[in-house]
C-alpha positions as CSV (number, residue, x, y, z in Angstrom):
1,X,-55.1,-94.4,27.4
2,X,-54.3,-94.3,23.4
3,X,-50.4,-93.3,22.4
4,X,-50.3,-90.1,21.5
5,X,-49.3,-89.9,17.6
6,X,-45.7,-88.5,17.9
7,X,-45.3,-91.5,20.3
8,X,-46.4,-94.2,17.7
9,X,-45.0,-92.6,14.9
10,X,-41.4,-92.8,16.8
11,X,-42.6,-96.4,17.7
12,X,-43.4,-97.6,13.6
13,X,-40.1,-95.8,12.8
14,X,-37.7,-97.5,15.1
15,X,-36.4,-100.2,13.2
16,X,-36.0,-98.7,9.8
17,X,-33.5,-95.6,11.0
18,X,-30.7,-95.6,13.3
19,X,-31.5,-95.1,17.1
20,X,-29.7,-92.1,17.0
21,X,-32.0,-90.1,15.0
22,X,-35.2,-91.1,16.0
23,X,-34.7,-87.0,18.4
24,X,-34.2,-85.5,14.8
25,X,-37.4,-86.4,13.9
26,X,-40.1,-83.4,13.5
27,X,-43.0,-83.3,16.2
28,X,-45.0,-80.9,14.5
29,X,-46.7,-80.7,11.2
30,X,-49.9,-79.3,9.3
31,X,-52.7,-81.1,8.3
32,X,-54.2,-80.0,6.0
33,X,-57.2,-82.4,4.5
34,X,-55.8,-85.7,4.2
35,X,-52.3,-84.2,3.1
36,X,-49.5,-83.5,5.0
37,X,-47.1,-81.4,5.7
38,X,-43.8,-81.5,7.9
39,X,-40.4,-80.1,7.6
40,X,-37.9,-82.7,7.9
41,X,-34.2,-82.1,8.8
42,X,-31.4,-82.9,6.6
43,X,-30.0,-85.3,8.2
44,X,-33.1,-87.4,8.0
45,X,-32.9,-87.4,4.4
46,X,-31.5,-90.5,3.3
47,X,-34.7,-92.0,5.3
48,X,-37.4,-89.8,3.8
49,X,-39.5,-92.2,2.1
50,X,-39.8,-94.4,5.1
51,X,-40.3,-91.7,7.5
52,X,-43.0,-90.1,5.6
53,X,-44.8,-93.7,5.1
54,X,-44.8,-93.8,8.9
55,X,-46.6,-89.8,9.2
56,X,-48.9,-91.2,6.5
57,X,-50.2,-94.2,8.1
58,X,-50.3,-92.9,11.7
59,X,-52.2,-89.5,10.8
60,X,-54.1,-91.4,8.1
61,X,-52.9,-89.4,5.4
62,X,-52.6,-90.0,1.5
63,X,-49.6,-87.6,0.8
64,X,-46.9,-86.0,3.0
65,X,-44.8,-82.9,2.0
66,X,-41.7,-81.7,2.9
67,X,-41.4,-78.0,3.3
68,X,-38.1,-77.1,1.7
69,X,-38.2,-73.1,1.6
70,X,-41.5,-71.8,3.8
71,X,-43.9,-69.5,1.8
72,X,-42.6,-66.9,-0.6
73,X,-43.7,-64.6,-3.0
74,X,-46.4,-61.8,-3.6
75,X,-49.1,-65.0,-4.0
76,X,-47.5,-66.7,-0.6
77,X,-46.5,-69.6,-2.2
78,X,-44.9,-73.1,-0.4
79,X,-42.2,-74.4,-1.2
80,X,-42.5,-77.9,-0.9
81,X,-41.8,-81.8,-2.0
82,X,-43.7,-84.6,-2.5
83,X,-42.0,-87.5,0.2
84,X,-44.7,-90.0,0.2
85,X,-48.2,-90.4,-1.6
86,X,-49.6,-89.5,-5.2
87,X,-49.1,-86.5,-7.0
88,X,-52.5,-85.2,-6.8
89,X,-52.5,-83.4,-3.4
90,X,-55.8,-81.4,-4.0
91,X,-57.7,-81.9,-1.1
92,X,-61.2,-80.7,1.1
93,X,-59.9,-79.5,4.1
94,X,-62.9,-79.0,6.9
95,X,-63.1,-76.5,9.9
96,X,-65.4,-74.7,12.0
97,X,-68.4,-75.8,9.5
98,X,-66.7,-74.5,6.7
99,X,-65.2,-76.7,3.5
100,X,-61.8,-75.6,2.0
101,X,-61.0,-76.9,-1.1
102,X,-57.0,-76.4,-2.0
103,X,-53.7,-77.8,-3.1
104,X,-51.3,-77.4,-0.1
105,X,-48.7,-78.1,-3.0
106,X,-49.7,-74.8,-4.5
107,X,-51.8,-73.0,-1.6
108,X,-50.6,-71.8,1.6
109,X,-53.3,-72.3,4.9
110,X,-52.1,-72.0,8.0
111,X,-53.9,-73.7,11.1
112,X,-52.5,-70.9,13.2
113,X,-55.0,-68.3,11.6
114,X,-57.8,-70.9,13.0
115,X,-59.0,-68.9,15.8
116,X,-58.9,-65.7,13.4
117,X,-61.2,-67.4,10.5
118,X,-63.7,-68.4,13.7
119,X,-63.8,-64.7,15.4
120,X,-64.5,-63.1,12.0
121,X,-67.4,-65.7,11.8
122,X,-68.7,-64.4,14.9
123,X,-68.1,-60.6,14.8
124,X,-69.5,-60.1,11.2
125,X,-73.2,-58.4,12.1
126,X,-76.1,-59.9,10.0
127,X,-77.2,-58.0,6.7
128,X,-73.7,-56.3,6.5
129,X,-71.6,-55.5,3.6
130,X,-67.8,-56.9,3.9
131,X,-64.9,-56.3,1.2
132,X,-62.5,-58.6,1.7
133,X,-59.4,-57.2,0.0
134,X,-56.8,-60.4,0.0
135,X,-59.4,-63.1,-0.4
136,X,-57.1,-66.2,-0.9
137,X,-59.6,-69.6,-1.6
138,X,-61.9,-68.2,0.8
139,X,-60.2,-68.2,4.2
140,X,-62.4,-65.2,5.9
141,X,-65.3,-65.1,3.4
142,X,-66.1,-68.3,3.8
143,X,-66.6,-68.7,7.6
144,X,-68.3,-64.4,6.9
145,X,-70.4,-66.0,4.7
146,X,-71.5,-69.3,6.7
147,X,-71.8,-67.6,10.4
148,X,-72.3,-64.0,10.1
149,X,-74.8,-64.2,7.2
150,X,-74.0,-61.0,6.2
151,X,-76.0,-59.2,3.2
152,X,-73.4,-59.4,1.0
153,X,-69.2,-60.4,0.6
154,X,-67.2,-59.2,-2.0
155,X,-64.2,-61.6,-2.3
156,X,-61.2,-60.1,-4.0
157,X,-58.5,-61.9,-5.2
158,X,-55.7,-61.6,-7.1
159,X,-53.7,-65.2,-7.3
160,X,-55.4,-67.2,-10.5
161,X,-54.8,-70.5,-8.3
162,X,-56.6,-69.3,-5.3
163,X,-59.2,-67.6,-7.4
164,X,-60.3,-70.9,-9.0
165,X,-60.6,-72.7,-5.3
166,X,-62.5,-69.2,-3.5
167,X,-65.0,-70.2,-6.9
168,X,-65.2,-73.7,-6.3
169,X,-65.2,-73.0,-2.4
170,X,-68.0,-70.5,-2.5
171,X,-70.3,-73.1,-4.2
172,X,-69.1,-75.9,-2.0
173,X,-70.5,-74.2,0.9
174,X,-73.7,-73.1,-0.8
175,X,-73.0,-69.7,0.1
176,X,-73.4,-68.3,-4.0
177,X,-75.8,-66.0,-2.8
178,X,-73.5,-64.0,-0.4
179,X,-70.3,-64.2,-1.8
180,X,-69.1,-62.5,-5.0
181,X,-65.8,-63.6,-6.3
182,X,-64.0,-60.5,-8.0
183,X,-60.4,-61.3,-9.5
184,X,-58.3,-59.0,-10.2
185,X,-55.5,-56.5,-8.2
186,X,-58.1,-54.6,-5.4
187,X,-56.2,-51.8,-6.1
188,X,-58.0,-52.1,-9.7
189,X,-60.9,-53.7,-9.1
190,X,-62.5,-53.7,-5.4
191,X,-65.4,-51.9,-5.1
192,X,-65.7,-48.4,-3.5
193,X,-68.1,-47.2,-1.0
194,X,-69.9,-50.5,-0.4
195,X,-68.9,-51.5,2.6
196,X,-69.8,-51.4,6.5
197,X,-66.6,-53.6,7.2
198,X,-63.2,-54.3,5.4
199,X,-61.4,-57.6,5.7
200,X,-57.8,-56.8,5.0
201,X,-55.6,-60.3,5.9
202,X,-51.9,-59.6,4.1
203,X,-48.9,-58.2,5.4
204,X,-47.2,-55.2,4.3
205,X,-51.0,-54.3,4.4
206,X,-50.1,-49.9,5.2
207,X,-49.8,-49.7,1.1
208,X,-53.3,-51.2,0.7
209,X,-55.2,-49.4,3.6
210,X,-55.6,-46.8,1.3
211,X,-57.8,-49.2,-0.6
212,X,-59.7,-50.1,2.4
213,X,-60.6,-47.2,3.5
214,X,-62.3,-46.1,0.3
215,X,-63.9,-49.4,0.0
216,X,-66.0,-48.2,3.0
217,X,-69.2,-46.4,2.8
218,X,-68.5,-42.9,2.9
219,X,-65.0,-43.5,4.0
220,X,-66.6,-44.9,7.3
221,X,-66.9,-48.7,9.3
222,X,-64.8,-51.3,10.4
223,X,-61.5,-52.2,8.9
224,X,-59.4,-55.2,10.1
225,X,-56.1,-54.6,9.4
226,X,-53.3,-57.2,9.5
227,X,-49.8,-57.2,9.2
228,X,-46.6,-58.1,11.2
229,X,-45.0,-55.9,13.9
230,X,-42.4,-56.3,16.5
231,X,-44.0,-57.5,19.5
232,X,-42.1,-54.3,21.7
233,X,-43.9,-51.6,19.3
234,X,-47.7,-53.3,19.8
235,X,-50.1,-51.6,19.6
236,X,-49.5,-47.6,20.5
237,X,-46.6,-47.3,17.8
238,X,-47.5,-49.9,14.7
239,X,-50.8,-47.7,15.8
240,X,-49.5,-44.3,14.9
241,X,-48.5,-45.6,11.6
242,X,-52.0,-46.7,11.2
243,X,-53.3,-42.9,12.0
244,X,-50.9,-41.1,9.7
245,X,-52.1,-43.3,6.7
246,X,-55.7,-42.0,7.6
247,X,-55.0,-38.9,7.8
248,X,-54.9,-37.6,4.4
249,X,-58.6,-39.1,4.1
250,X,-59.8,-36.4,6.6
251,X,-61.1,-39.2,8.8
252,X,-60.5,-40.2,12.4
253,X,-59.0,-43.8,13.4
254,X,-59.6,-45.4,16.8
255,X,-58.6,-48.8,18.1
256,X,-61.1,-50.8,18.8
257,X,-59.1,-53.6,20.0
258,X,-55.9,-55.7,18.8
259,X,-54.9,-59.4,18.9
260,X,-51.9,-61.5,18.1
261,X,-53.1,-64.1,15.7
262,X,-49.4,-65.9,15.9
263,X,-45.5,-66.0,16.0
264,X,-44.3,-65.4,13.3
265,X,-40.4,-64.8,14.0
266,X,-38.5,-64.0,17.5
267,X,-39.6,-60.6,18.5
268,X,-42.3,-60.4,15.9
269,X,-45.6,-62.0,15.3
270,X,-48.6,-61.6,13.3
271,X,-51.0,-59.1,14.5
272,X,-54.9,-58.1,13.4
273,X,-56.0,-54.2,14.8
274,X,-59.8,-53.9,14.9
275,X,-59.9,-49.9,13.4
276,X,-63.1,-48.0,13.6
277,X,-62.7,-45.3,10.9
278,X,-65.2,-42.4,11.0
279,X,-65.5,-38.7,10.5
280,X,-63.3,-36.2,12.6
């Protein structure tokens, strides 16, 4: 039976740190294309070039980062540092049929939104209309796009960085003819009463649900709303919140269903509620 990876990465690592440190080292990590990224503990430091060689050549990757300060920022930006490999981390990262091109240097994807990017591939209904409202380089649109073959995607996006790879992504996956890339704050520049289904994949998404429900065709469809809530108030109270932001639209909100997509911190994780919006 082959070693497992952590096992041979502990292995190559063995005689170039002290015994006593090989527990310190980090056995988890994102891959990301053929970059990597882990967060390595400061008392490993003074060993972080040979650590990050031994990631490298046992996950048969060209650069390793070290995540110094998680994601921050209205664009969700890492915080990261080069340990090992060139300085060119751009990189085609490949899932579920889909092509992502990015820099994890400058790009945040998270393999815990996986099974998310797959289910919207699946639930999208063919020759529908979809707005997604917090595009990034593609993350929903593109698997939309590739599965669901809806009539049409509007990708909006606001980040210049991310903008440039939802382009370059959207021709990568030969999906031009679907997907329309729209930069630009969606509060400015989304299109109204399009669409059959919103795609809205942010947190602190209550401001923008306004957004989203306009987006809709005559204020009604599907909207699926993310955001993080404290795992004791899922779903009937984060719920309510939900319904008293509708309610100045004179429409009616029901739950279709509701999912945890991950943790996110102890007590609260990320959630998406499926909303059907209609008339009252």
């Amino acid at each position: 039976m082959p070693e497992k990876p952590f096992a041979q990465i502990k292995k190559n690592i063995s005689s170039k740190i002290p015994k006593d440190l090989i527990n310190y080292l980090p056995d988890k990590w994102e891959k990301i294309g053929d970059v990597l990224t882990i967060v390595l503990p400061k008392i490993l430091e003074r060993y972080k070039e040979n650590i990050a060689e031994s990631y490298a050549s046992t996950l048969d990757c060209k650069t390793v980062l070290n995540d110094v300060g998680g994601i921050s920022g209205e664009y969700r930006e890492p915080n990261v540092e080069i340990l090992f490999g060139p300085n060119d981390t751009e990189t085609t990262h490949k899932e579920n049929g889909v092509k992502y091109k990015l820099d994890p240097q400058k790009i945040m994807f998270s393999s815990g939104n996986m099974e998310e990017r797959i289910r919207m591939g699946k639930t999208v209904v063919k020759n529908e209309v979809v707005v997604d409202l917090f595009a990034g380089i593609g993350y929903f649109s593109l698997p939309i796009a590739v599965h669901g073959r809806p009539k049409k995607v509007f990708a909006v996006e606001k980040n210049p960085v991310s903008f440039n790879y939802l382009s370059k992504n959207i021709t990568l996956n030969n999906v031009s003819s679907i997907v329309e890339p729209i930069h630009g704050d969606n509060r400015i520049v989304a299109p109204k009463n399009v669409a059959d289904r919103v795609i809205m994949g942010y947190f602190d998404t209550i401001v923008f649900l306004p957004i989203g429900i306009e987006c809709l065709k005559n204020r009604c469809g599907v909207i699926h709303f993310h955001d993080k809530f404290s795992d004791d108030f899922v779903p009937d109270t984060s719920f309510e919140k939900i319904e008293k932001a509708v309610e100045k639209y004179d429409r009616h909100v029901a739950l279709i269903d509701y999912k945890c997509v991950k943790s996110y911190a102890p007590g609260i994780s990320h959630y998406v509620f499926d909303l059907k919006v209609g008339e009252k």
